[in-house]
C-alpha positions in Angstrom: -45.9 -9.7 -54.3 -43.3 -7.3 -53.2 -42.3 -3.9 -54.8 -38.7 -5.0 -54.3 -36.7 -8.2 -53.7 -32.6 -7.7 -53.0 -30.8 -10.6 -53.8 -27.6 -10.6 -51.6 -26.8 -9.3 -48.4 -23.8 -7.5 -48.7 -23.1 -3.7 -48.1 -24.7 -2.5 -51.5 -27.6 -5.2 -51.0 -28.1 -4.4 -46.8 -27.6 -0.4 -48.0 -30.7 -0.8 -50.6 -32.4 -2.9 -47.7 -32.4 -0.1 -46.1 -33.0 2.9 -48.2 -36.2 0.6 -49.6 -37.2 0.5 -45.8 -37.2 3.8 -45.4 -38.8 4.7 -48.2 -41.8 2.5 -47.0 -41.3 0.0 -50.2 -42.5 -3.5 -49.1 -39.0 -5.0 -49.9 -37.5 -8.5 -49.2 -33.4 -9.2 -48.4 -32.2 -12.8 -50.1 -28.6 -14.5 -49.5 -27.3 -18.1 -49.2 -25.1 -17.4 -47.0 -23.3 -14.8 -44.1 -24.6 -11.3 -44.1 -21.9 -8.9 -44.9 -20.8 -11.4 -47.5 -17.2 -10.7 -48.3 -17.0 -8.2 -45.3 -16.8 -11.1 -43.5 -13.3 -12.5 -45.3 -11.8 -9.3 -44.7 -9.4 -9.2 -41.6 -9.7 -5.0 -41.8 -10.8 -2.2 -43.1 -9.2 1.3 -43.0 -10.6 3.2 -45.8 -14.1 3.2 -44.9 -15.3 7.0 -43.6 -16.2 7.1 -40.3 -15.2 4.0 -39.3 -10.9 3.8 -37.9 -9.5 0.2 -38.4 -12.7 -1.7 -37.9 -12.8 -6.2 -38.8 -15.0 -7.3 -41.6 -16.6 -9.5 -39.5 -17.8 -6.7 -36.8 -18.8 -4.4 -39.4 -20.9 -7.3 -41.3 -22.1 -8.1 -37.7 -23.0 -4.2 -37.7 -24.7 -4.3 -40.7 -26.8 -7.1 -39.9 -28.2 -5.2 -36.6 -28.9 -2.9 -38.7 -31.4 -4.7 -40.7 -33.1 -6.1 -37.8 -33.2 -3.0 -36.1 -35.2 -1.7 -38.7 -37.2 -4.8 -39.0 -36.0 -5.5 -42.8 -37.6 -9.2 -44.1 -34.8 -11.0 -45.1 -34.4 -14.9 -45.6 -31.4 -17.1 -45.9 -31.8 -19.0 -49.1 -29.6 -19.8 -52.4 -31.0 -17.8 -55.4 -30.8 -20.7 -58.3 -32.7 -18.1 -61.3 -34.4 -14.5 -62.4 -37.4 -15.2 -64.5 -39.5 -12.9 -66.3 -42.9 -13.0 -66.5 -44.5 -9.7 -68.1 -44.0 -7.0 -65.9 -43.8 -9.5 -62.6 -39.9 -10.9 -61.8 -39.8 -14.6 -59.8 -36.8 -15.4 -58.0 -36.5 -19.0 -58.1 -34.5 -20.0 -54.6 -33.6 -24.0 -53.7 -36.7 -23.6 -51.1 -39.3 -21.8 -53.2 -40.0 -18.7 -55.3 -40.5 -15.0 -54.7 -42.6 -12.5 -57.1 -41.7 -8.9 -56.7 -42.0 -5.7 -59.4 -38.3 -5.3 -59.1 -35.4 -7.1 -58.2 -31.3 -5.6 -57.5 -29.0 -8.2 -57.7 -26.4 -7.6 -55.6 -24.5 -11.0 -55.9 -20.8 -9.7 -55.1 -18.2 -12.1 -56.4 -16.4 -15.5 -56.3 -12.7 -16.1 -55.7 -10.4 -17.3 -58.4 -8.4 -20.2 -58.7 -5.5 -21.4 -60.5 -7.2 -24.6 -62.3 -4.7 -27.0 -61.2 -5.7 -30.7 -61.2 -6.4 -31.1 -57.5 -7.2 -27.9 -56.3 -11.4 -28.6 -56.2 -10.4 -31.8 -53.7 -7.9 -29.5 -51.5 -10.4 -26.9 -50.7 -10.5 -26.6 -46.7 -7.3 -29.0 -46.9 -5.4 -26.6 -47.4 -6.5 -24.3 -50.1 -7.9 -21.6 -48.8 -9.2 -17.8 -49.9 -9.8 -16.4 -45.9 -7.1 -16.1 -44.1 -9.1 -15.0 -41.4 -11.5 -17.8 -41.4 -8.5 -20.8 -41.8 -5.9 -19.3 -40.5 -5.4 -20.8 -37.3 -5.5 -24.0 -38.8 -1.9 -23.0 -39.4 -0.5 -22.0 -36.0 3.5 -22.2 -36.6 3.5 -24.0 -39.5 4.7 -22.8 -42.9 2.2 -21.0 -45.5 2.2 -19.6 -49.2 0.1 -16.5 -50.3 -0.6 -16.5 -53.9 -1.0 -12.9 -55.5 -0.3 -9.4 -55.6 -3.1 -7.0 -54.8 -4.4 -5.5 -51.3 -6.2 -9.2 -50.2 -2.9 -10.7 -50.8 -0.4 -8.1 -48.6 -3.0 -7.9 -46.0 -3.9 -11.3 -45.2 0.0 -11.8 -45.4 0.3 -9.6 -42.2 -2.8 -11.6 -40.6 -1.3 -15.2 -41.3 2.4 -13.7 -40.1 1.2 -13.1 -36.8 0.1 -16.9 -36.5 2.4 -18.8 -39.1 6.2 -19.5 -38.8 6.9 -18.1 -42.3 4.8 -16.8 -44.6 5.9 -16.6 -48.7 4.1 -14.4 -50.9 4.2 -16.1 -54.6 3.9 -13.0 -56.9 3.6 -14.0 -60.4 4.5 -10.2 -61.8 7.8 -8.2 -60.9 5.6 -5.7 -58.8 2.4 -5.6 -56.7 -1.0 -3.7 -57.3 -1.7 -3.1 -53.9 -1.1 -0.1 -51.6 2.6 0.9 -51.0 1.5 1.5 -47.0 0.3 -2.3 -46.9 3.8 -3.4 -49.2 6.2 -1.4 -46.5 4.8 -3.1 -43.8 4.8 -6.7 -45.4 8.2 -5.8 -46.4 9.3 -5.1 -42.6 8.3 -8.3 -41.4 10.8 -10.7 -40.5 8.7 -13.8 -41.3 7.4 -12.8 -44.6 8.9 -13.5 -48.2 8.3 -12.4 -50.9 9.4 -14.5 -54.2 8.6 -13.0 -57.5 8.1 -14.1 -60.8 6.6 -17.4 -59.7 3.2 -19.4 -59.8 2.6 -22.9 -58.1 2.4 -25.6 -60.5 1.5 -28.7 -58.4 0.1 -29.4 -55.6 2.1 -32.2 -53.5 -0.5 -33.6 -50.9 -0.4 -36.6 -48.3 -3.4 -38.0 -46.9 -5.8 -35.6 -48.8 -3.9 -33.0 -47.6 -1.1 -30.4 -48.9 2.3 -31.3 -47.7 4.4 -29.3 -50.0 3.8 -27.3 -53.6 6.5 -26.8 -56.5 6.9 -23.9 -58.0 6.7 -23.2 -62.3 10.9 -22.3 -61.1 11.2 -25.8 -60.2 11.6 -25.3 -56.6 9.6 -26.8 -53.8 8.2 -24.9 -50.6 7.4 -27.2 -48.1 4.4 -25.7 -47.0 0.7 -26.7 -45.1 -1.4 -24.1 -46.7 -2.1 -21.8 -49.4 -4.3 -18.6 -49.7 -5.5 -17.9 -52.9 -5.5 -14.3 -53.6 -5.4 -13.5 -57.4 -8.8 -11.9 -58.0 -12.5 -12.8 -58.4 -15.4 -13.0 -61.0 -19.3 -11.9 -60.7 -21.3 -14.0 -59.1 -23.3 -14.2 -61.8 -23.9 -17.5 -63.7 -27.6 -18.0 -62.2 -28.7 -14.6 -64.5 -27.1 -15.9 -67.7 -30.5 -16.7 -69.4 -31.6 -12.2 -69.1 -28.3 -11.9 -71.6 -27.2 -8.8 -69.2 -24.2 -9.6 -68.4 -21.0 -9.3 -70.8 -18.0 -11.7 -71.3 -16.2 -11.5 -68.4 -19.8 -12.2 -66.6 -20.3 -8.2 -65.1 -23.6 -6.9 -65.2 -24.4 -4.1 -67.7 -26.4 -1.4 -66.0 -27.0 2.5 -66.7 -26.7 5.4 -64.8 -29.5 4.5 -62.6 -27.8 1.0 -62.2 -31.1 -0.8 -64.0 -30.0 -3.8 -66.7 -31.7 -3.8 -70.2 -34.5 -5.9 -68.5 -36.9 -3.3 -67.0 -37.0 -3.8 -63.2 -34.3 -5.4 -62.7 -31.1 -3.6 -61.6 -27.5 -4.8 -60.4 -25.3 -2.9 -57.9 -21.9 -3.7 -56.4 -19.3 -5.9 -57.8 -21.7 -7.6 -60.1 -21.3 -4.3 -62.0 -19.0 -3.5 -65.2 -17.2 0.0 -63.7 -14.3 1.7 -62.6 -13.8 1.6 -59.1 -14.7 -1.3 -57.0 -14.8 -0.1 -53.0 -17.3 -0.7 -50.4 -18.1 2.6 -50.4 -19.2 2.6 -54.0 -21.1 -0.4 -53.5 -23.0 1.0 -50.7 -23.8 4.3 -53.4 -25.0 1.9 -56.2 -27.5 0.6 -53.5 -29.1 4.0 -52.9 -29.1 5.0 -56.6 -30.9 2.5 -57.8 -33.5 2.6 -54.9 -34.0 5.9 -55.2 -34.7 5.4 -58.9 -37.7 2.3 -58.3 -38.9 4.7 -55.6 -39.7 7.4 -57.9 -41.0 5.2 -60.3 -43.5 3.3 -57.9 -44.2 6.8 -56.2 
């Protein structure tokens, strides 16, 4: 039985890993997949303190260190259900199941797509949503970036330092993200941006993309395209606790615990205001300290 089990291993999950570590709880790290978890799709970060144009990948990689360094348990298994059983919570994983006297879930999220009637059998042939991880699967060829917030402007500058031309497919008249990361798309020769559009079929050839046409009636004759027009939680295993609302966030108060007692939600799971790494990695320590003063 452990005090504390952390389901996902990004900042705010690794963050709580730690804070529980330190405050000598007997606490267990879960995640399916990379630690760092969307750290490690971002090409960089500049907005973290203390750390001055630093890859997601290295600072996942630090991360990780870290949780070895301090000799966190951690295992690499999918999460499939939260049951509740009295006061005791089992974490049902594809390998087993884990009791503990509290659980944070600290899920992150899952890109979006835009539903179209091939796009499931194009994944890794020539869908993508990481630029950074596919990207050089597209040395000088011709790519499309679908959205209009920070992801989308800055893996444009990552894939137009590998591609021949890179379009950005803005569906709005404007873009969310930073006007520092828009001037520099802007001043680079091999980027376009096309507003007002959205693909609306996917032309592929051999089980791969080979061109897509645009809701304008154009075609771009391109290889690849990066997805970048938001995420959902990463939630659907916790539907049965009824904590989460429609759009599938995590309810939590101001100690970051759901309605089910013991079990608390940090991160991009959570229904708030400002989504940064930063934040995430403040959720973690909240709601540790909170189950620390409880179980001191």
């Amino acid at each position: 039985m452990y005090d504390l089990i952390i389901i996902g291993m990004g900042i705010g999950g690794i963050t709580a890993g730690i804070y529980a570590k330190r405050g000598n709880l007997n606490v267990l790290l879960l995640d399916k997949g990379l630690p760092g978890g969307m750290l490690n799709n971002i090409e960089m970060i500049s907005n973290y303190p203390g750390l001055i144009n630093i890859k997601g990948s290295d600072f996942a990689n630090i991360l990780f260190n870290q949780v070895k360094e301090l000799d966190i348990p951690y295992k690499f298994e999918e999460v499939v259900s939260l049951e509740i059983e009295d006061d005791v919570k089992k974490v049902i994983t594809k390998n087993g199941e884990y009791k503990a006297n509290n659980v944070i879930i600290a899920t992150g999220t899952k890109p979006k797509y835009l539903d179209l009637d091939n796009e499931k059998d194009l994944l890794g042939r020539g869908i993508s949503t990481c630029a950074t991880c596919d990207g050089n699967f597209y040395k000088d060829s011709e790519v499309a970036v679908v959205g209009s917030g920070n992801s989308a402007l800055q893996e444009s500058l990552y894939l137009a330092n590998i591609c021949k031309k890179v379009y950005i497919l803005n569906r709005k008249t404007g873009f969310k993200g930073e006007d520092i990361l828009l001037e520099k798309v802007q001043n680079k020769s091999n980027i376009e941006i096309i507003y007002g559009v959205n693909i609306s079929k996917y032309n592929e050839v051999d089980g791969k993309i080979e061109s897509v046409i645009l809701d304008n009636g154009n075609t771009l004759n391109v290889k690849g395209v990066f997805i970048y027009i938001g995420y959902r939680p990463n939630t659907d295993m916790f539907k049965d606790l009824n904590i989460t609302n429609i759009d599938g966030h995590i309810i939590v108060d101001e100690n970051f615990e759901t309605k089910v007692e013991g079990v608390y939600a940090i991160g991009d799971v959570v229904k708030k205001d400002i989504y940064q790494l930063v934040t995430a990695a403040s959720d973690g320590i909240k709601a540790v300290s909170n189950i620390s003063k409880i179980i001191n």
